[in-house]
N, C-alpha and C positions, 0 to 999 in steps of 0.2 A: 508759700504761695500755692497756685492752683495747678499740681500738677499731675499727669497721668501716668499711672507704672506699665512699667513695661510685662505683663501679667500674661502666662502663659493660656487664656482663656477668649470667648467673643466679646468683642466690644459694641459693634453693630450690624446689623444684620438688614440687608440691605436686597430687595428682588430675589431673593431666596440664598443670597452669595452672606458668608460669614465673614465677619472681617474682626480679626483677632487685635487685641492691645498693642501688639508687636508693629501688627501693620500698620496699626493706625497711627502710631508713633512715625513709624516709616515716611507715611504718606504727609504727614505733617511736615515733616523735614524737608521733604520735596518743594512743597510749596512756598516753607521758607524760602527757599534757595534763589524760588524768582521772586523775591522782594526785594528792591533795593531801595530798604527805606531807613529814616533813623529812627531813633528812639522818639515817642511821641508823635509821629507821623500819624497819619489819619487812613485805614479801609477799610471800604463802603462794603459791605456783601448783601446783593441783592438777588437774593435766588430763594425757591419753594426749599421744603427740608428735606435734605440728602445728607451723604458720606460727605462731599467736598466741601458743601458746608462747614462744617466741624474742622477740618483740613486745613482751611481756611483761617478760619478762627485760630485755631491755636498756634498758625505758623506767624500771624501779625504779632501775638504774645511773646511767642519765640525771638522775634525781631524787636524786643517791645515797642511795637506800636498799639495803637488805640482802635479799636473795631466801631464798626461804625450800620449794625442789620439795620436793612431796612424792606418794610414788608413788601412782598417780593409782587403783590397788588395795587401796589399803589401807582397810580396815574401821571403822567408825564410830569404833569405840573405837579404833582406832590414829589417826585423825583428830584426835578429840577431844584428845588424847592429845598429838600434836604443838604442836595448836594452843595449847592449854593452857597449854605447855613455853613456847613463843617466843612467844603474844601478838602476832600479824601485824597490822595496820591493816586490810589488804585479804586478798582472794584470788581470784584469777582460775580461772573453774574452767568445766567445759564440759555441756552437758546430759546426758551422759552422766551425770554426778554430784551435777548438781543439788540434788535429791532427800537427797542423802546430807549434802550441806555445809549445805542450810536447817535441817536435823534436828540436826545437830552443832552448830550457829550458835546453837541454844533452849538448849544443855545449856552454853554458856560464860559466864564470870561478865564477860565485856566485851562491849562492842560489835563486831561487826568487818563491813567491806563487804565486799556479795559480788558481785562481777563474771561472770559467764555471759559467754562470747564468743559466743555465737552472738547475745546481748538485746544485746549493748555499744549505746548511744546516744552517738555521740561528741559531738554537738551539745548534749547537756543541759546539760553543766557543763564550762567548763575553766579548767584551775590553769596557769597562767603559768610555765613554766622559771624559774625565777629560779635565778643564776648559783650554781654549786655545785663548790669543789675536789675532788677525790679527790686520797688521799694514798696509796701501797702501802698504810701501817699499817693503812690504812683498814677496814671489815669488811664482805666482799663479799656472801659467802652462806654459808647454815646449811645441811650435811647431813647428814640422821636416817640414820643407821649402818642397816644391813639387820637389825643381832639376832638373829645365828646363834647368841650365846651368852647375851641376855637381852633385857632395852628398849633401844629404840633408842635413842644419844645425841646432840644435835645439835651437830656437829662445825662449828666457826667460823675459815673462812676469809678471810684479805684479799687485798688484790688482789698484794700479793707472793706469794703462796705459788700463788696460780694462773698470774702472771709466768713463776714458775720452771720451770714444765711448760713454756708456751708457748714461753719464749723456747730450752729446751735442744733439742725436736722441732723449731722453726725452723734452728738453727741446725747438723743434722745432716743438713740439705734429705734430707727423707726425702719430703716432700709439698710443689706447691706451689697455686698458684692455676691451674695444668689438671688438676687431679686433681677428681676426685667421688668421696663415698662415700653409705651408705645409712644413714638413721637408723632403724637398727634396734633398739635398745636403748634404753629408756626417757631421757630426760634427768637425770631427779631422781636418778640416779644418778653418784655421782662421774667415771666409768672415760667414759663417753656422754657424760658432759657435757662432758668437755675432749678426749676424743678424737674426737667424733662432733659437737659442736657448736662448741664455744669454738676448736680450733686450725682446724677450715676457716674460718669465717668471718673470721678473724684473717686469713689466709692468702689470701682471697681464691676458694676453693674453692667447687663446688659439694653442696649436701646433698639428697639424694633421701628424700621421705618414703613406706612400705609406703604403699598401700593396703590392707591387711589382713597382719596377722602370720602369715604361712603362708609355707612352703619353696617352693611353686609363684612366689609374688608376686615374695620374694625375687628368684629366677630369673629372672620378668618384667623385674624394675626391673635387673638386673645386666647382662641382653643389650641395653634398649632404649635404656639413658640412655650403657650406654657406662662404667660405674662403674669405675675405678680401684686403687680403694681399699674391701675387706670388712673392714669391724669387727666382731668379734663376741666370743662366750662358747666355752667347750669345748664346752656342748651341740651346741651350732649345727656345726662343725665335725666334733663326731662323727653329728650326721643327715646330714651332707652325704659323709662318708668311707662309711659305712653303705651307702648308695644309689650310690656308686660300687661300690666294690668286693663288691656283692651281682651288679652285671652284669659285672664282671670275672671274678668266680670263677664266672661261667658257661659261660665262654670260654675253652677250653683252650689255645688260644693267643696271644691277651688277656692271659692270665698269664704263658703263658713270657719273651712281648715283655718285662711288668713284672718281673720278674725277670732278664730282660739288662740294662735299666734302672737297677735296681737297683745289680747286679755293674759296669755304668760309670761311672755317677754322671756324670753330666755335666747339667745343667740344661738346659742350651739344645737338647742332646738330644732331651730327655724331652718339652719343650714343642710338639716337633715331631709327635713319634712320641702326645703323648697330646693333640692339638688339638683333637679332639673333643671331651672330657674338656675343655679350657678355652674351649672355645665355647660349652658349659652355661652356664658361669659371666661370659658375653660376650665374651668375648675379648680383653679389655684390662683384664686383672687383673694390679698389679704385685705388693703384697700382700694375705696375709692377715694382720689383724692379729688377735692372741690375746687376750684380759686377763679379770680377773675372779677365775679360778678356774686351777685347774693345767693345763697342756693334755698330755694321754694324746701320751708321747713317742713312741709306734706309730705314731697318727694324724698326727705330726708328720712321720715319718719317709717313710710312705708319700704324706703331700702333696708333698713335697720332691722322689720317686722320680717324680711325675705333672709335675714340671717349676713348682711352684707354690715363691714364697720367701711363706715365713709366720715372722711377726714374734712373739718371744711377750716378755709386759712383766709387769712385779708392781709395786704396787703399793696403797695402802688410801687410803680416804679421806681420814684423820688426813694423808696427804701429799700431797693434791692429783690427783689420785693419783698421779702416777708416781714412782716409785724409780729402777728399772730399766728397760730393753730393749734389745734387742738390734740393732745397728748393720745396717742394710740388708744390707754387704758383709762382714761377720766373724758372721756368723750361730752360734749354739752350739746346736743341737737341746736339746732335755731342760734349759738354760740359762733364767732371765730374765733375760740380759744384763747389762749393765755400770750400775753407778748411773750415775745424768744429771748433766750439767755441775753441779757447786756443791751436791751432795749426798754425805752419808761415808756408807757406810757398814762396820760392827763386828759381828761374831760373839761372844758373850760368852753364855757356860751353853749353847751350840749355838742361842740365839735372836738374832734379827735386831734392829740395832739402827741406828734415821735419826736424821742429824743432817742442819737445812739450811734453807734458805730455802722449801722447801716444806713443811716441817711447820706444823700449823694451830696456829690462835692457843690453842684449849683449847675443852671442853666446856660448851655453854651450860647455866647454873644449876650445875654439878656443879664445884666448885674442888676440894674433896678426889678425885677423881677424875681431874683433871688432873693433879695434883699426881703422883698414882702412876703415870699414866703413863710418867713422864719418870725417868731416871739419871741423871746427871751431865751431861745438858744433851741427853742423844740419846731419842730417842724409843721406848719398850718396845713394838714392833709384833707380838709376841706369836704371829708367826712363826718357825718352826725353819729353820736351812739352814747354807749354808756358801758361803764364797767361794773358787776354783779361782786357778794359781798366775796367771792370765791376767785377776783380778778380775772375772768373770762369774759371778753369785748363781745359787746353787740353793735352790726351795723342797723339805725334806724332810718337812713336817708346820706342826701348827699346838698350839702350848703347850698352850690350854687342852682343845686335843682328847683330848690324851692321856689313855687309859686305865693305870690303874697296878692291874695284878693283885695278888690278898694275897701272892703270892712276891714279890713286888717288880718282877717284869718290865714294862716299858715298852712301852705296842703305842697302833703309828701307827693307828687303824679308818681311814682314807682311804687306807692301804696294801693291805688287807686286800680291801678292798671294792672298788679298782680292777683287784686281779688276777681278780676273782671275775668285777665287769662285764665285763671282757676277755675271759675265759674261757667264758662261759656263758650262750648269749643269751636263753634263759630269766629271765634275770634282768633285768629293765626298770630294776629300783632297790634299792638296797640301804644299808642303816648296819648297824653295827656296834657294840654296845653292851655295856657288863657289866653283868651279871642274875646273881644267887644265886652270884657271886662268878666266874665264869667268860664266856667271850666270847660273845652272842648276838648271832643276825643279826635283822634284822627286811626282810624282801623283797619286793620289790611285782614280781609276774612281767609278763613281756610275754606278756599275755595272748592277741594275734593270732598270737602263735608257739605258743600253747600249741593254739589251735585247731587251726593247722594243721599240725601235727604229730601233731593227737587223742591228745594224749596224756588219759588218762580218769582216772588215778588222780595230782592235782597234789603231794601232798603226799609222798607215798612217790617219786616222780622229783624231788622237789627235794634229798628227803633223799639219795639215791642216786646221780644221779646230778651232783649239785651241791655241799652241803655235804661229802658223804664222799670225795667224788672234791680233792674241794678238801686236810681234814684231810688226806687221804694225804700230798702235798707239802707240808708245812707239818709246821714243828719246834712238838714239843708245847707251849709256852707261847700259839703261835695258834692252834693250835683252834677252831674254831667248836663248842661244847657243847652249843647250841641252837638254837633258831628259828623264827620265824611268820609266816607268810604273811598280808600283808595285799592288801585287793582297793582302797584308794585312793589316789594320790602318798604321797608322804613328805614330809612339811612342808621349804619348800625357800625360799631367798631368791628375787629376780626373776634374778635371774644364775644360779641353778642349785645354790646353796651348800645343802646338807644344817643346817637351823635345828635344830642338836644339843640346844640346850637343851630343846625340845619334844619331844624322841622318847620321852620316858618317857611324860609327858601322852600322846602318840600309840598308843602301844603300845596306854594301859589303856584310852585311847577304841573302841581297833581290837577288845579282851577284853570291852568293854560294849557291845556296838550299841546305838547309838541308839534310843530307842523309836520308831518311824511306825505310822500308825491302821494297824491292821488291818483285810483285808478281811473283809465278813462274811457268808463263805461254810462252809459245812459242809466242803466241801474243808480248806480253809486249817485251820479249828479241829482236824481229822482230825488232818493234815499235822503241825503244833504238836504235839499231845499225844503223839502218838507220838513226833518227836524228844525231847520234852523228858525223857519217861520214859526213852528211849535212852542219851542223851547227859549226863543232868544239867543241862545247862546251860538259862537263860533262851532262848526262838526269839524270833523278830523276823521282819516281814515281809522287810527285807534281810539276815536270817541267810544269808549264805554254806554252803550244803550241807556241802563240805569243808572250806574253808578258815575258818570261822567255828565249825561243829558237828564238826569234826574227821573225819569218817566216814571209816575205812579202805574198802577194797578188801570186804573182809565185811558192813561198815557199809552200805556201800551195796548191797552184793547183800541184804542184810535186809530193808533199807529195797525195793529194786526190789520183792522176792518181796511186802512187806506190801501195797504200793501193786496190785500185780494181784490177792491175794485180797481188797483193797478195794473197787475201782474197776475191776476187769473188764477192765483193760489193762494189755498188756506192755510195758516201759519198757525200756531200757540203757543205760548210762554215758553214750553219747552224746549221750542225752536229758536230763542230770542236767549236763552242760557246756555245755548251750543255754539250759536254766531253771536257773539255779546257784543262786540265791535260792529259799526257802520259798513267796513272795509268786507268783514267778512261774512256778515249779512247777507252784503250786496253781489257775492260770489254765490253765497247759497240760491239767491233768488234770482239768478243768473240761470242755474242748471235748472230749475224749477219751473221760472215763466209760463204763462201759456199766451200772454197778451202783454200789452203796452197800451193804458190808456188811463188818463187822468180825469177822473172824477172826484163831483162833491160830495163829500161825505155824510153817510147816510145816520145824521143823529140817534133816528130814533131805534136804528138795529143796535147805532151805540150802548145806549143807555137802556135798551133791554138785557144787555147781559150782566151774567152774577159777575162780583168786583171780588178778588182775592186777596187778603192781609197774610197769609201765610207765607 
């Protein structure tokens, strides 16, 4: 089974406090102690990643019962929701969320205890270990899928299918007990949970917890403790490539070095010539490892050329997670590697197909849904790809992503959308969707680039030099035909994953602004009445000037010229990219004023002025 020695060594390290094997064992006992549960019972742990986390965990194990994380983000009604579904005994949960679980706890037709770590009274009440088998068959823990394609399912694992990870990364010694990594990634998540928690502790390893989720911390925690081993997401990898190679391409000769680099390909080279560059990241980094999501084979490439070996794996919940990865020493860039000891897998209709001891046991409450899972005994992961003649998996798309145009043409949008990111760093975020029977984009700009490049007119530069510049290279079936600018994220799982099924809901929430109180000032009513007669459209105190009210390059020289025979003062684009909003416009032109008076608008000062596309 999955168990932890009692090692006279740190096991996690915790706001600077060391907490050794011994204790952790200790404190796990503790926790046991206030469980009075049976075997197979159900706890929920709904908390960020800490020490009691873990505690937690292993004390339900201890008790065998069945864990139940859930991401410690998730929203009333995703709570409710969960809890509903599996029915937990307990829940361990931290003040942070207090509030949120007491509220949830009125709306369920059972009873359930709620544990606060910070209140724990371990003295009040304790329940007796009494002797308890685990069997593999056994059912370890429930994890609620993230629901990039609808509600979350909770997927049920036993201790074999978590076995089958542990034992096939054991036994390719890629990590052992001198290695440290950082828990940077939630635990209630499959990929975290066995790579970032379940194999070091197994292993004997140290685990370092952020003091705050920030790129600086990261960095702190990766020079100070000495860390070994980075787990992460694509995101994370592309903010860290980002911030490298933004100082590299500063340096004319920074580049040409990376570029001889390059041309020799030698690693132990590179690790020389770029140790600066691995001193950021402490200097005793063996790898990086990838998962999650696809990892940008550029970003792969140019880690590799810095003298850096990055690991990249596939893998989903339904399996534990792991399928795939790729062998320390046979690495395949653009690859997820080779399936793990005692797993098949099968290309069949170009979708991916697992067979194995890590496939879970089936869907809680959902048997019709399991049922369709599965083919002829392998599991439907509902991934596209293919296998090379070296059996190393490529992910090429995702089934259900697929868009199918009324010609019949087949188009990946995470194709689409990755050449565009790549290309155009205006662009922060981007999907790809069909609308009125043709490809649209929906695009959330990087807005600090947009400042600093002033550019004044956002919507005629995205179409120009973004979408169109894009259509050019592209065979007429991908087109982009459309597109909208939106001013907040794109609904996204905690890994980074684009929650496809939401983007339509997104869109028409992004087409309806919210209603918020308006202020009630003569400005602001001004302000409003004019766009709305303008524009057509509903204003809102967070209507978006451009990207909301649409306003051309004319639009807004209209709008400038009305605003100075109203209010006495001369405005410019500049000043319409600082107050972007109605609301906060009409605050600016508040302190500003010199007058109040409503006049007709003087055409022909309009249309003598120059029109700006930039």
């Amino acid at each position: 089974m999955i168990n932890i020695k009692p090692l006279e060594k740190t096991a996690l390290i915790h706001k600077g406090q060391e907490i050794s094997y011994i204790s952790l064992l200790e404190n796990i006992k503790k926790y046991s102690n206030i469980l009075d549960i049976k075997p197979e019972d159900k706890v929920a742990i709904f908390s960020e990643n800490r020490p009691e986390w873990i505690y937690a965990f292993f004390a339900v194990w201890e008790k065998c019962g069945v864990n139940v994380p859930i991401d410690f983000m998730s929203s009333e009604d995703e709570l409710f929701y969960i809890l509903n579904d599996s029915k937990p005994a307990y829940i361990f949960t931290s003040k942070n969320n207090k509030e949120k679980v007491l509220s949830v706890k009125l709306k369920l037709d059972y009873d359930i205890k709620v544990f606060i770590f910070e209140e724990i009274d371990f003295s009040s009440q304790i329940f007796e270990n009494k002797e308890c088998k685990k069997l593999e068959e056994d059912l370890a823990v429930i994890l609620y899928t993230s629901g990039t394609t609808g509600q979350p399912k909770g997927v049920m694992l036993n201790y074999k299918n978590l076995l089958s990870n542990i034992k096939s990364i054991e036994k390719v010694e890629i990590a052992n007990s001198q290695d440290s990594t950082l828990a940077i990634l939630p635990f209630h998540h499959s990929y975290p949970l066995m790579v970032s928690m379940l194999i070091p502790l197994h292993l004997g390893a140290t685990i370092v917890f952020l003091d705050e989720l920030s790129p600086q911390d990261i960095l702190d925690k990766l020079k100070k403790y000495k860390i070994t081993i980075l787990i992460g997401v694509p995101r994370l990898y592309a903010l860290f490539h980002k911030r490298i190679f933004d100082k590299i391409n500063e340096d004319f000769f920074i580049k040409i070095v990376f570029k001889l680099c390059k041309k020799i390909n030698n690693q132990a080279l590179s690790k020389i010539v770029f140790k600066r560059v691995h001193d950021i990241f402490g200097g005793n980094i063996k790898y990086f490892v990838s998962g999650g999501a696809k990892l940008d084979l550029d970003i792969a490439k140019d880690f590799q050329v810095l003298g850096f070996k990055i690991i990249e794996g596939y893998g989903l919940t339904e399996t534990s997670p792991i399928v795939s990865f790729n062998p320390p020493y046979e690495i395949k860039l653009g690859s997820v590697g080779k399936p793990i000891e005692g797993v098949q897998v099968k290309i069949e209709d170009d979708e991916i197909l697992v067979k194995g001891d890590n496939v879970f046991v089936g869907y809680l409450n959902k048997i019709e849904e399991t049922k369709k899972a599965f083919k002829n005994g392998y599991f439907m992961t509902g991934d596209l790809g293919y296998l090379d003649e070296d059996g190393y998996l490529y992910i090429t798309g995702r089934k259900k992503e697929i868009i199918v145009l009324p010609n019949g043409k087949n188009i990946n949008p995470e194709e689409i959308e990755n050449i565009i990111l790549k290309n155009f760093d205006i662009v922060k975020e981007i999907a790809v969707i069909q609308k009125d029977n043709q490809l649209f984009a929906i695009i959330y700009p990087d807005f600090e680039v947009v400042k600093k490049r002033n550019i004044v007119n956002l919507e005629e530069t995205i179409k120009w030099n973004v979408i169109d510049k894009y259509n050019q290279t592209a065979v007429s079936y991908k087109k982009i035909g459309g597109f909208k600018i939106v001013n907040t994220e794109l609904p996204k799982t905690r890994l980074g994953k684009i929650r496809r099924f939401m983007l339509n809901q997104f869109l028409e929430k992004q087409e309806r602004t919210a209603v918020k109180e308006e202020p009630k000032t003569q400005t602001y009513s001004i302000l409003k009445e004019y766009l709305e007669k303008y524009t057509n459209l509903s204003v809102y105190p967070d209507s978006h000037i451009e990207i909301d009210l649409g306003l051309d390059s004319l639009g807004k020289i209209e709008f400038l010229t009305f605003i100075e025979s109203t209010f006495g003062i001369k405005l410019d684009e500049k000043d319409l990219i600082e107050n972007p909003t109605v609301e906060k416009l009409s605050y600016f032109i508040d302190e500003k004023k010199q007058k109040i008076e409503i006049l007709e608008i003087d055409w022909k000062k309009i249309l003598s002025q120059p029109v700006s596309f930039e």
